[in-house]
N, CA, C and O atoms as a GROMACS GRO file, in nm:
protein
  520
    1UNK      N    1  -5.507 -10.153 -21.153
    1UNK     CA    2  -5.403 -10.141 -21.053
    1UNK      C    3  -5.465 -10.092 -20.924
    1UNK      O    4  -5.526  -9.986 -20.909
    2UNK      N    5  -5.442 -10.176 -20.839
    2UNK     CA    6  -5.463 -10.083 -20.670
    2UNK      C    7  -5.335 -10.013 -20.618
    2UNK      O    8  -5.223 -10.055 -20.646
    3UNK      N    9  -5.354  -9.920 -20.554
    3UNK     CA   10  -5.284  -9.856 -20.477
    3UNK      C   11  -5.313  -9.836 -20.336
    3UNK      O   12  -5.426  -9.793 -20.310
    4UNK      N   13  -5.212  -9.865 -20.214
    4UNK     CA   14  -5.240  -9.876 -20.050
    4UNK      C   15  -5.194  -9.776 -20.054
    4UNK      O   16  -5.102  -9.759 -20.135
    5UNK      N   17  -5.236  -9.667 -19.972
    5UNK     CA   18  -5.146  -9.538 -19.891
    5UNK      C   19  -5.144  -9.546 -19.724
    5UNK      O   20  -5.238  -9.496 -19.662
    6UNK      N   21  -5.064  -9.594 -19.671
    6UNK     CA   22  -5.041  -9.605 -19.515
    6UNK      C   23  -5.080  -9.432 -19.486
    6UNK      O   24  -5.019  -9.358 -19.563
    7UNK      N   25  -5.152  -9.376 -19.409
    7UNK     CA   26  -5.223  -9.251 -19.396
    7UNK      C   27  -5.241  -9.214 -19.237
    7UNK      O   28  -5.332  -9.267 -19.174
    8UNK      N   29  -5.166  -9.134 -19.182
    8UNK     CA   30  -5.159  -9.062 -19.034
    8UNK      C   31  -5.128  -8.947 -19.030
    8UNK      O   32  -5.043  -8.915 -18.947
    9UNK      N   33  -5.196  -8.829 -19.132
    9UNK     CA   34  -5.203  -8.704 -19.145
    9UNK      C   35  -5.086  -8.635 -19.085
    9UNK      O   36  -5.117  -8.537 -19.017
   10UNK      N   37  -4.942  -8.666 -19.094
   10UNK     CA   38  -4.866  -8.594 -19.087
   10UNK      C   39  -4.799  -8.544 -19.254
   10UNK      O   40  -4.828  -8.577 -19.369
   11UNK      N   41  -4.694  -8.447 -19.190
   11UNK     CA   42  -4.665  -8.380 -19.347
   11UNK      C   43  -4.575  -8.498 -19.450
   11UNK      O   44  -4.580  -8.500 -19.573
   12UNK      N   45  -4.510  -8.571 -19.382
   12UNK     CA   46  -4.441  -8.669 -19.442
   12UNK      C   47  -4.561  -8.770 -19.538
   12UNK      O   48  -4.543  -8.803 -19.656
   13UNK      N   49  -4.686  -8.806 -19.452
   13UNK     CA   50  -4.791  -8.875 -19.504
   13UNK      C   51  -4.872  -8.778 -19.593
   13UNK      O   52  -4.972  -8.828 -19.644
   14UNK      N   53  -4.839  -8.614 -19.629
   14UNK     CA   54  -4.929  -8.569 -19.723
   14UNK      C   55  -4.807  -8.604 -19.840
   14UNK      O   56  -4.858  -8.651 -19.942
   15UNK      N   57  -4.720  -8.597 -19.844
   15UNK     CA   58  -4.624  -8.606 -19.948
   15UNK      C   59  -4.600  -8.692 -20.034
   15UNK      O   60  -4.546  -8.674 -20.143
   16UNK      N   61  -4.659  -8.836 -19.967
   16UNK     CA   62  -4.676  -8.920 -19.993
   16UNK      C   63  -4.835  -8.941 -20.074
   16UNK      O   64  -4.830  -9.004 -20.179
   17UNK      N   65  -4.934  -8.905 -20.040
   17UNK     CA   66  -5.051  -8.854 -20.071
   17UNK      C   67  -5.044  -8.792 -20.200
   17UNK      O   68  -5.127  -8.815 -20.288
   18UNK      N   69  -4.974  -8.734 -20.210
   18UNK     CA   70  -4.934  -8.651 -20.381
   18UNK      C   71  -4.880  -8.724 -20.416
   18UNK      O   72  -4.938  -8.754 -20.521
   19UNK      N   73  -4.785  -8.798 -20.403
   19UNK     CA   74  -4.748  -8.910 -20.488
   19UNK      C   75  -4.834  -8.988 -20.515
   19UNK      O   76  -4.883  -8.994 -20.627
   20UNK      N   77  -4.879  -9.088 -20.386
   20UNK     CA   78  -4.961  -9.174 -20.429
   20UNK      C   79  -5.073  -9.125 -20.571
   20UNK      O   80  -5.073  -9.200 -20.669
   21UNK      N   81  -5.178  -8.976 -20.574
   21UNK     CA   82  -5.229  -8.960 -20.607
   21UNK      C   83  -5.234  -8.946 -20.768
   21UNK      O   84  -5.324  -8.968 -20.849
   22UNK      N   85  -5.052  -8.885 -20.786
   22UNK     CA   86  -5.007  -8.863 -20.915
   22UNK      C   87  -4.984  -9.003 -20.972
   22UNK      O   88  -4.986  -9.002 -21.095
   23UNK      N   89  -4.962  -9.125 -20.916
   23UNK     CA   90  -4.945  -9.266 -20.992
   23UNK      C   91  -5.018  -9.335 -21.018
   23UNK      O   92  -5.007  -9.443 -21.075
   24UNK      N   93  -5.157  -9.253 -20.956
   24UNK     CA   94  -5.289  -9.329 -20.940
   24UNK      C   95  -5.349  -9.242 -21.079
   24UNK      O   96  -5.442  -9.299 -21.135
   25UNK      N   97  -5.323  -9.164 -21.114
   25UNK     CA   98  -5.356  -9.082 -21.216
   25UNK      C   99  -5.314  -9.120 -21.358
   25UNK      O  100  -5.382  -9.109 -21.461
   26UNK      N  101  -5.156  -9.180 -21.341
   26UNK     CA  102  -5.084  -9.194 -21.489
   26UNK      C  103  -5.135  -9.313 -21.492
   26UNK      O  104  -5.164  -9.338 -21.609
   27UNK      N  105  -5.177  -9.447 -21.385
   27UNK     CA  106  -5.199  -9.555 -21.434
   27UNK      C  107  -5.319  -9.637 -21.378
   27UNK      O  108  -5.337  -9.756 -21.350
   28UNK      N  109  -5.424  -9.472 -21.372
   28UNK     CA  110  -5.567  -9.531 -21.373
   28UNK      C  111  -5.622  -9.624 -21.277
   28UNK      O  112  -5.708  -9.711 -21.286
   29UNK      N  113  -5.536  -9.577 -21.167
   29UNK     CA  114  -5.539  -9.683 -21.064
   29UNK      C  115  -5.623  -9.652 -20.948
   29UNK      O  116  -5.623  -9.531 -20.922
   30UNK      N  117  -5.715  -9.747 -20.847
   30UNK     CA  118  -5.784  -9.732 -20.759
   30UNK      C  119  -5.666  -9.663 -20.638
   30UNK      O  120  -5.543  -9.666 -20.636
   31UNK      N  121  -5.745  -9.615 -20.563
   31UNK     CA  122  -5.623  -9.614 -20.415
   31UNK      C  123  -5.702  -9.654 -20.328
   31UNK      O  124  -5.816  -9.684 -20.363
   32UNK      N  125  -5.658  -9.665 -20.172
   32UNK     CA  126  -5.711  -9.735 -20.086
   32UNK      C  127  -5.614  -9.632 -19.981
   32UNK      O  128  -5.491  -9.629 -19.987
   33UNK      N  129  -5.674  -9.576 -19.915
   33UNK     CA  130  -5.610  -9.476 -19.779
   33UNK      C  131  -5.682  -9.552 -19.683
   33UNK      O  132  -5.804  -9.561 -19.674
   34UNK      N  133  -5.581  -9.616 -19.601
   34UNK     CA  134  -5.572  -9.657 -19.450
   34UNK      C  135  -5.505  -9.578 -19.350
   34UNK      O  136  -5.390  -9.541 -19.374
   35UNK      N  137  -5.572  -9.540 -19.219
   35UNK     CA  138  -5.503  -9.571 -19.104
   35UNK      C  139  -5.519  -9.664 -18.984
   35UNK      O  140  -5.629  -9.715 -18.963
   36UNK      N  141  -5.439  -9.682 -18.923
   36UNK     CA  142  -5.394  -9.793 -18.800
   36UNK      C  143  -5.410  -9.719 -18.690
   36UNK      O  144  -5.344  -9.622 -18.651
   37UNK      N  145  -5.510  -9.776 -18.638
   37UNK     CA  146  -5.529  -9.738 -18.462
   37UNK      C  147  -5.440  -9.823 -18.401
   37UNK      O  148  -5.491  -9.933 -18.419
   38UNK      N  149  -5.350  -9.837 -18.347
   38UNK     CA  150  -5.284  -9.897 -18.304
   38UNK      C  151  -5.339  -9.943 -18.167
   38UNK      O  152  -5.321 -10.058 -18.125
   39UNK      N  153  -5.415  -9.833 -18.091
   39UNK     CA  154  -5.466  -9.900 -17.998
   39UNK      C  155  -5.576 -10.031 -17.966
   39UNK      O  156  -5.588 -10.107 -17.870
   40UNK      N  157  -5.640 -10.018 -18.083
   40UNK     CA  158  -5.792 -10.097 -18.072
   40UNK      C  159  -5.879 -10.004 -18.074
   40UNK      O  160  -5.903  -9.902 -18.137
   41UNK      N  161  -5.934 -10.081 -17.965
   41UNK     CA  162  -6.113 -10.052 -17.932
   41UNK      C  163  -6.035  -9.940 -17.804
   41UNK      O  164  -6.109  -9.849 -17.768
   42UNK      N  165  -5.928  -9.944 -17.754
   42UNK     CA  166  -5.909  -9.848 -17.646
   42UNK      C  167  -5.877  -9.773 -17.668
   42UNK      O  168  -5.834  -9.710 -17.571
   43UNK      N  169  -5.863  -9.692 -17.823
   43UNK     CA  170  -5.849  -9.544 -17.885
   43UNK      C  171  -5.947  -9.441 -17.811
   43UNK      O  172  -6.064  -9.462 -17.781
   44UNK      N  173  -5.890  -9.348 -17.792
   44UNK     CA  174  -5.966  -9.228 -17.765
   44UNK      C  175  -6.052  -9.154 -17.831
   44UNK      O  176  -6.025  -9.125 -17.947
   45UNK      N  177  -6.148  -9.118 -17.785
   45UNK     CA  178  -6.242  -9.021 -17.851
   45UNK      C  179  -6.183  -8.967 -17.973
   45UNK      O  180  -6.202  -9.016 -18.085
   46UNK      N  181  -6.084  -8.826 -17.940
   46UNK     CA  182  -6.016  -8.732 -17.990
   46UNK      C  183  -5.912  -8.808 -18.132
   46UNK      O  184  -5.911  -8.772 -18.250
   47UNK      N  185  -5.830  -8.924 -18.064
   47UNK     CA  186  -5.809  -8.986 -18.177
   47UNK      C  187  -5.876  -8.982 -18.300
   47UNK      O  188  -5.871  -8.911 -18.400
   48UNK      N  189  -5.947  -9.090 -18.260
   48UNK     CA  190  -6.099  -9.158 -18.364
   48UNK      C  191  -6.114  -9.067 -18.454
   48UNK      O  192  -6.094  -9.093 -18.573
   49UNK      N  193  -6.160  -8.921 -18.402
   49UNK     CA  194  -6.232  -8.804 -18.474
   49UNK      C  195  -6.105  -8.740 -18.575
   49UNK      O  196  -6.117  -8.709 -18.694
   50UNK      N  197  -5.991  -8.730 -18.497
   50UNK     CA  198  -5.893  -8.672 -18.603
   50UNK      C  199  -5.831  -8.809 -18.682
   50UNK      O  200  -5.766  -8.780 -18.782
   51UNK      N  201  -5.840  -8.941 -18.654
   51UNK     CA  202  -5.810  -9.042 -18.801
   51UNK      C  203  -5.949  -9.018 -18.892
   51UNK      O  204  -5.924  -9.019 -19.012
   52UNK      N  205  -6.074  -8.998 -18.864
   52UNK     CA  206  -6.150  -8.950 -18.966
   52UNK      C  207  -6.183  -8.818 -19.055
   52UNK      O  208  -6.244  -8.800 -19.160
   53UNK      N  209  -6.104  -8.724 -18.952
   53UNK     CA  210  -6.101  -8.623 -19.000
   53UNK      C  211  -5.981  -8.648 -19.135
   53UNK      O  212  -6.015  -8.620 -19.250
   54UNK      N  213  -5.832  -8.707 -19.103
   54UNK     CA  214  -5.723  -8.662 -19.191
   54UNK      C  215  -5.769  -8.778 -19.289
   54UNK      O  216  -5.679  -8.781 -19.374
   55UNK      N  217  -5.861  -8.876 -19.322
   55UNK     CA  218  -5.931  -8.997 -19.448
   55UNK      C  219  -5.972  -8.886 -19.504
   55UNK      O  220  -5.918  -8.831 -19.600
   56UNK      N  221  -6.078  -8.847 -19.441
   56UNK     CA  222  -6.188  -8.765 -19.517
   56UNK      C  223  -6.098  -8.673 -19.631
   56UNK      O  224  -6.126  -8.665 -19.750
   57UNK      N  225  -5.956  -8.591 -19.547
   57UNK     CA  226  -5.914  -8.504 -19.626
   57UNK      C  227  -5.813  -8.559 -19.730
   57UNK      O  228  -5.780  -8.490 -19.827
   58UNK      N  229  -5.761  -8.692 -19.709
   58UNK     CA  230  -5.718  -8.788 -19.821
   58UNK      C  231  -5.844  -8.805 -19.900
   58UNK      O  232  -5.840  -8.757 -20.014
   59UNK      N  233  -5.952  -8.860 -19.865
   59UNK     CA  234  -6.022  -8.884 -19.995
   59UNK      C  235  -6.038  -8.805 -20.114
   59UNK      O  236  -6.010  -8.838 -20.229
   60UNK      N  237  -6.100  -8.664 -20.058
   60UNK     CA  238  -6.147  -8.551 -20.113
   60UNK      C  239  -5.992  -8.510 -20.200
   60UNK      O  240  -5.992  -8.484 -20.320
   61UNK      N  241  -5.887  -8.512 -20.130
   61UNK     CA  242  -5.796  -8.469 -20.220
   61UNK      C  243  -5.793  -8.567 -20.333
   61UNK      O  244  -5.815  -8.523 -20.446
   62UNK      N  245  -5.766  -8.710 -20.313
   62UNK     CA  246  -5.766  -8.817 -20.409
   62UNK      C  247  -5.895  -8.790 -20.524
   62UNK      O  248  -5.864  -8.792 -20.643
   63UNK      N  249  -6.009  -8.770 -20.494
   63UNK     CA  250  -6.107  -8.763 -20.551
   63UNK      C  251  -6.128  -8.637 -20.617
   63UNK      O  252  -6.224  -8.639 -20.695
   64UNK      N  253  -6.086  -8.562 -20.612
   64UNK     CA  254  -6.057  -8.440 -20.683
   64UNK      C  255  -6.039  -8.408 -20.821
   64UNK      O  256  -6.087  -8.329 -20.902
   65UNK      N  257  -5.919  -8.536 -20.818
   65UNK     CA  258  -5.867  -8.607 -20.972
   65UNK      C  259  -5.963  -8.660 -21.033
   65UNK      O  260  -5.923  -8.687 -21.147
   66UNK      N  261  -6.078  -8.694 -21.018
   66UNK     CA  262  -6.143  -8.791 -21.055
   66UNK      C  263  -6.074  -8.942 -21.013
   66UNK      O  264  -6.119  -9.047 -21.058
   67UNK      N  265  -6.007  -8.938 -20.959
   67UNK     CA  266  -5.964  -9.125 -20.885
   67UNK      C  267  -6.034  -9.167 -20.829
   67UNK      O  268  -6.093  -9.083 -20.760
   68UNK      N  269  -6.079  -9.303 -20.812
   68UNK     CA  270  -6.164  -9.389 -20.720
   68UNK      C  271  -6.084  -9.399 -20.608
   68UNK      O  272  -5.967  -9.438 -20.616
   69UNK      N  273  -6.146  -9.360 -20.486
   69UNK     CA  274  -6.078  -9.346 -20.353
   69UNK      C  275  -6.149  -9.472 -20.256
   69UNK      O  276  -6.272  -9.476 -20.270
   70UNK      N  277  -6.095  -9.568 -20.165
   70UNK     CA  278  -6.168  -9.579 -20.067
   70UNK      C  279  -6.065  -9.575 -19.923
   70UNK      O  280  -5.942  -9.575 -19.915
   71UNK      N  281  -6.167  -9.573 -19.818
   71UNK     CA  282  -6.078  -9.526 -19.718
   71UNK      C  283  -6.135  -9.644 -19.608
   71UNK      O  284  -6.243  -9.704 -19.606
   72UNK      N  285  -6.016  -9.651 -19.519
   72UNK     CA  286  -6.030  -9.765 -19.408
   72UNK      C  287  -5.989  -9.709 -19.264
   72UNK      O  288  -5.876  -9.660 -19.272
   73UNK      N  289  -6.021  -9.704 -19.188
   73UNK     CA  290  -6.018  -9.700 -19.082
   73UNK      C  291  -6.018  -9.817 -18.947
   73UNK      O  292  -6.105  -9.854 -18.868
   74UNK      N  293  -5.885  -9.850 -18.968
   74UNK     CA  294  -5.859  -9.993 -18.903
   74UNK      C  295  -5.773 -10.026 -18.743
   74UNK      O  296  -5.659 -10.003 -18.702
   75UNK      N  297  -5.866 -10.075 -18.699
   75UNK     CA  298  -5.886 -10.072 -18.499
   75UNK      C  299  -5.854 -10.256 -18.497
   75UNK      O  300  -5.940 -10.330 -18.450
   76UNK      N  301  -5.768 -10.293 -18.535
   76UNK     CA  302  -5.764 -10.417 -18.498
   76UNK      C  303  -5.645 -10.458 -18.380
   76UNK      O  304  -5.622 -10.569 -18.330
   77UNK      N  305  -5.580 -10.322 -18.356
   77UNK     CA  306  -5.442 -10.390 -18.245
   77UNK      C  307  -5.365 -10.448 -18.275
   77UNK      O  308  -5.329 -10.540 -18.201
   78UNK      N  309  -5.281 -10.418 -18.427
   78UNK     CA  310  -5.177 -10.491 -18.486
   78UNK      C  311  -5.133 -10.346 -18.516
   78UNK      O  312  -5.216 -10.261 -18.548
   79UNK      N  313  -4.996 -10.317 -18.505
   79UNK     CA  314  -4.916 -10.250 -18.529
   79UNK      C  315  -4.912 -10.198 -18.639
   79UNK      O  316  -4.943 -10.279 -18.726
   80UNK      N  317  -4.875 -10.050 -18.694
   80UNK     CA  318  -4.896  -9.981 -18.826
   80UNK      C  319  -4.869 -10.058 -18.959
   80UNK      O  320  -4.926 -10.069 -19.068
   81UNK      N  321  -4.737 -10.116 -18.892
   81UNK     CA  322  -4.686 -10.191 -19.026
   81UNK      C  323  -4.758 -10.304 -19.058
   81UNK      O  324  -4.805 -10.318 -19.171
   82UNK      N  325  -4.774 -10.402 -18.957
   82UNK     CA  326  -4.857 -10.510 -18.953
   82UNK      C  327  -5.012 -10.462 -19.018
   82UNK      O  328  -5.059 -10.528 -19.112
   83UNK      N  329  -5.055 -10.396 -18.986
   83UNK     CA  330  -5.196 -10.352 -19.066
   83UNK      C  331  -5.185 -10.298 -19.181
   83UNK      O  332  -5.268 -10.324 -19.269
   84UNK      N  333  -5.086 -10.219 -19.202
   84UNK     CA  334  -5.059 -10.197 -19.404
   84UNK      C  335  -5.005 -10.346 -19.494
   84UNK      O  336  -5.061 -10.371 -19.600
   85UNK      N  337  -4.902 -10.433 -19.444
   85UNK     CA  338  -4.879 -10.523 -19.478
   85UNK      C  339  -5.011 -10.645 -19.530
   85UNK      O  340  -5.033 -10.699 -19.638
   86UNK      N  341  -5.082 -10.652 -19.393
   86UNK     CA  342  -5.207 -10.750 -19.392
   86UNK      C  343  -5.320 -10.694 -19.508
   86UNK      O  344  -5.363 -10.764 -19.600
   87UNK      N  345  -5.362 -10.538 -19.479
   87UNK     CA  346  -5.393 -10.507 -19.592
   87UNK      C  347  -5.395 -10.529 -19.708
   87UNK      O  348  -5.489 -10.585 -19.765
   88UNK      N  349  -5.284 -10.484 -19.768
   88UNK     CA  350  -5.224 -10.493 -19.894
   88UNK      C  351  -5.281 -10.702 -19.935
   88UNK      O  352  -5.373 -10.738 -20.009
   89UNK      N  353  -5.202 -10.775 -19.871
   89UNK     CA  354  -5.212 -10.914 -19.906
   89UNK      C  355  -5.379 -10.925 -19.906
   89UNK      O  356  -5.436 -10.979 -20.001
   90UNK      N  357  -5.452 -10.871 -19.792
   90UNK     CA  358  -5.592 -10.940 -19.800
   90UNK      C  359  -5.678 -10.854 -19.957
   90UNK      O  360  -5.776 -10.902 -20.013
   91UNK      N  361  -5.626 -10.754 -19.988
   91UNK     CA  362  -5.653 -10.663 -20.069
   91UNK      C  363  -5.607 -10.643 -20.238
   91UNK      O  364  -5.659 -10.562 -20.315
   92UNK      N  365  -5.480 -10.754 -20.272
   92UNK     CA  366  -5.397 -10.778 -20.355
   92UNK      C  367  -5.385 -10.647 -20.403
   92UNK      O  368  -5.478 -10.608 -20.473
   93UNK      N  369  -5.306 -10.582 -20.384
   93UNK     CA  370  -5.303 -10.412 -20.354
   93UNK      C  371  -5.089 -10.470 -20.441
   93UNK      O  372  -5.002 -10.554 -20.422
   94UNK      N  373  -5.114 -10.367 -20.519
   94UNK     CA  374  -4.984 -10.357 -20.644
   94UNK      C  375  -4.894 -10.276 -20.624
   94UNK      O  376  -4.791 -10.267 -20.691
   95UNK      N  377  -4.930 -10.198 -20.510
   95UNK     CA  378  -4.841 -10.084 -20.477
   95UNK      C  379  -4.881 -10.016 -20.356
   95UNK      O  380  -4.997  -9.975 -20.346
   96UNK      N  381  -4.755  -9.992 -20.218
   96UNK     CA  382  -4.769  -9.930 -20.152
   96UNK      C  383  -4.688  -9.786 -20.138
   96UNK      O  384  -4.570  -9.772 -20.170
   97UNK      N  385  -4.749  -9.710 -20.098
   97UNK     CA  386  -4.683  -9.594 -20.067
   97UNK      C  387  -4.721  -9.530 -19.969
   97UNK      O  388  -4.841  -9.521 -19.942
   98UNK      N  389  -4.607  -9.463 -19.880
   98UNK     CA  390  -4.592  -9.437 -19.711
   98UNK      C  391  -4.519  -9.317 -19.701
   98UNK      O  392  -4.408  -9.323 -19.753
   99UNK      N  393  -4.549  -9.209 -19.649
   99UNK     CA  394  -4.456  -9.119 -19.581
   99UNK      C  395  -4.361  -9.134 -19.447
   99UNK      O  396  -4.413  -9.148 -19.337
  100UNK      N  397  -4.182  -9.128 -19.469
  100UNK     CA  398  -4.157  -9.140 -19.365
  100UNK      C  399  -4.103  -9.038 -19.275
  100UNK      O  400  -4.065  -8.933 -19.327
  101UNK      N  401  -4.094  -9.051 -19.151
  101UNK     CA  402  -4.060  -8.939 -19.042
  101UNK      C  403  -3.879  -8.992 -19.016
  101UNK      O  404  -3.846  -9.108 -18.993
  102UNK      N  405  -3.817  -8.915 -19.024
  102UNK     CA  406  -3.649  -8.940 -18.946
  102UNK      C  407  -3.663  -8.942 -18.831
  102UNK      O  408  -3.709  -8.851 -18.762
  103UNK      N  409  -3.615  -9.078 -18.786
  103UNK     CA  410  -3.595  -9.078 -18.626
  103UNK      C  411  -3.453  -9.116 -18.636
  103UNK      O  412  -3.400  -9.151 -18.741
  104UNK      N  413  -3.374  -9.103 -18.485
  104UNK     CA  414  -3.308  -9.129 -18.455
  104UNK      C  415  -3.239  -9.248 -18.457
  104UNK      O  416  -3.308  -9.328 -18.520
  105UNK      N  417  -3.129  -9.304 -18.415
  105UNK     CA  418  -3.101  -9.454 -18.407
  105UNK      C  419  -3.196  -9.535 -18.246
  105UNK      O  420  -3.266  -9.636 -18.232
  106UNK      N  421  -3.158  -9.445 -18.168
  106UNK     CA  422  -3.248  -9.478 -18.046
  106UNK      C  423  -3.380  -9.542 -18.100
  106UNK      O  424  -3.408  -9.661 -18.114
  107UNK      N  425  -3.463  -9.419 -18.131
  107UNK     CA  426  -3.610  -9.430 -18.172
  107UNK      C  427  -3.643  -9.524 -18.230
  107UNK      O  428  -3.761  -9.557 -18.225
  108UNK      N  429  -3.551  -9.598 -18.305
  108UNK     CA  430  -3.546  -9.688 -18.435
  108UNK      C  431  -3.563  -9.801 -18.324
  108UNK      O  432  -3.659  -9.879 -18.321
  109UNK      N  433  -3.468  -9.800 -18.240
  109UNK     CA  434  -3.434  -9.910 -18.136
  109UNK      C  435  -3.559  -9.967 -18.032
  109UNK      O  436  -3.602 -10.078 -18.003
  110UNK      N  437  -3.582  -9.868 -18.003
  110UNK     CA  438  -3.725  -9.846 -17.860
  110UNK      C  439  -3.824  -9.878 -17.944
  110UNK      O  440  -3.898  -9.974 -17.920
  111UNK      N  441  -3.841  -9.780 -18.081
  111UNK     CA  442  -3.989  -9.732 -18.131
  111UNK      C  443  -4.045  -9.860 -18.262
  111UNK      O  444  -4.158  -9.882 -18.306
  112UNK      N  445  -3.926  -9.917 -18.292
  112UNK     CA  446  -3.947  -9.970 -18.434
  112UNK      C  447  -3.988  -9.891 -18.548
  112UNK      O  448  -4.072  -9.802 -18.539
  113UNK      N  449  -3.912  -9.935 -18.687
  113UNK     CA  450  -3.976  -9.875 -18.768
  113UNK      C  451  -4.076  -9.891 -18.863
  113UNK      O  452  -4.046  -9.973 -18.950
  114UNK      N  453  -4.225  -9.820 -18.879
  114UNK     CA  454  -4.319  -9.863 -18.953
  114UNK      C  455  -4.294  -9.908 -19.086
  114UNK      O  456  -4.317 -10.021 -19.129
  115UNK      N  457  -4.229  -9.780 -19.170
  115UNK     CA  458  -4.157  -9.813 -19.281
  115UNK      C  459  -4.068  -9.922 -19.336
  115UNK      O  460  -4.085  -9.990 -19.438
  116UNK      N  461  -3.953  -9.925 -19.232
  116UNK     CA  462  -3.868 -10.097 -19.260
  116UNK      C  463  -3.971 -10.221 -19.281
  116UNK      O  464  -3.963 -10.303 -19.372
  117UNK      N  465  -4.079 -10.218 -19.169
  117UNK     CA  466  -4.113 -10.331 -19.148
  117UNK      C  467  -4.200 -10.375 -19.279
  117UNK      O  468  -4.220 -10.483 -19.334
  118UNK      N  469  -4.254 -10.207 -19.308
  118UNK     CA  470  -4.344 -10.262 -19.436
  118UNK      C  471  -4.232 -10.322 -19.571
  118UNK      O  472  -4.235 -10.422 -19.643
  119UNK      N  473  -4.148 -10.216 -19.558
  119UNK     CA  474  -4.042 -10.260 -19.695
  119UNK      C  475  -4.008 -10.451 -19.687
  119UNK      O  476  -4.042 -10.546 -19.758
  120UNK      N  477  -3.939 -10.440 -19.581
  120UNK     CA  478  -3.909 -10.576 -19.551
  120UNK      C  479  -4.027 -10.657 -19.556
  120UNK      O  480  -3.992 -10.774 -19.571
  121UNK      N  481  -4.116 -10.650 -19.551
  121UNK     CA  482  -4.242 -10.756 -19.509
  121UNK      C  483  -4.369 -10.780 -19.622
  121UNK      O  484  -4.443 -10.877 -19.634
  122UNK      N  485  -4.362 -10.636 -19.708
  122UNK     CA  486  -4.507 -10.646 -19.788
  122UNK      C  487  -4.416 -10.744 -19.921
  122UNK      O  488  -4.294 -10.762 -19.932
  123UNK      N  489  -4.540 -10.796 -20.016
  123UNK     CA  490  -4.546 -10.870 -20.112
  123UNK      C  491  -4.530 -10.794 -20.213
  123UNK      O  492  -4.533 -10.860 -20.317
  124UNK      N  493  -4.506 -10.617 -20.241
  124UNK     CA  494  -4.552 -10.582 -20.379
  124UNK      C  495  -4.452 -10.457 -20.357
  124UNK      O  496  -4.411 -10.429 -20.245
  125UNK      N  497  -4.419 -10.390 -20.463
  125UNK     CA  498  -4.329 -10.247 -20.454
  125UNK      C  499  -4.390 -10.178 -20.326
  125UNK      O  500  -4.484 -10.227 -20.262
  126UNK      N  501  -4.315 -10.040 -20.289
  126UNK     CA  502  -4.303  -9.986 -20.183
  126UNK      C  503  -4.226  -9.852 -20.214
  126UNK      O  504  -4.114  -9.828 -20.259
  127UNK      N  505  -4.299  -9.796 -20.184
  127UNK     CA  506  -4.207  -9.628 -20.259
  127UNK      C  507  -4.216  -9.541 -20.099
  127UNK      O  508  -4.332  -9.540 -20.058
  128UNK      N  509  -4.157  -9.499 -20.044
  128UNK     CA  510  -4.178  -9.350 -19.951
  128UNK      C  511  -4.123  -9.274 -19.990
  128UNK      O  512  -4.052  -9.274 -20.091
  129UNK      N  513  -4.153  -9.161 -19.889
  129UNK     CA  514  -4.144  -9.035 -19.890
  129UNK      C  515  -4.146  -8.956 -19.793
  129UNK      O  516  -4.239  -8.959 -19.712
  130UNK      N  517  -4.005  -8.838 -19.781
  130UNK     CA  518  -4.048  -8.775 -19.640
  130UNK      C  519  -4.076  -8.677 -19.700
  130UNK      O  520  -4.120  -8.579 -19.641
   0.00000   0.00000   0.00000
């Protein structure tokens, strides 16, 4: 079994992280921790360093268990959802799991949501968590 974890070191995304980690445990399953630069190549320094900083601290937690961890760090300029989705398919990945943040109806409106888009869009289960 693979497992995707959509991963942007907030508390909603550690919560998810324990989950992911505990299903990866009962069913011996690889995981795969991604995050989405959303910018590209025009990410910032400071960025860069803290999406490698909060992998690193997904791995180590994942790996802890003894789970096979790998981690991605992905600058392609496709949108969060769009890069967990593409993932998953290029990856045949059996299960995703995502932490989500409550936004508003506005926010939903302006901001889009990462979460919907993955639910609505990926090929395979989909569990979150705030």
């Amino acid at each position: 079994m693979k497992i995707l974890l959509g991963y942007n070191g907030s508390e909603a995304a550690k919560a998810a992280l324990s989950l992911a980690r505990d299903h990866a445990k009962t069913h011996n399953a690889m995981v795969y921790v991604i995050t989405s630069m959303e910018g590209g190549s025009k990410e910032t320094a400071d960025k860069v360093h803290k999406a490698e900083r909060d992998l690193k601290f997904a791995k180590d937690f994942i790996e802890e268990e003894g789970i096979k961890c790998d981690t991605y760090q992905l600058a392609r300029g496709l949108l969060p959802g769009e890069d967990i989705v593409s993932f998953a398919d290029e990856n045949d990945i059996d299960h995703i799991f995502m932490g989500i943040e409550k936004k508003s109806k506005a926010q939903k409106i302006l901001l889009g949501s990462t979460a919907q888009f993955v639910i609505l869009k990926a090929s395979c289960p989909v569990t979150t968590k705030k």
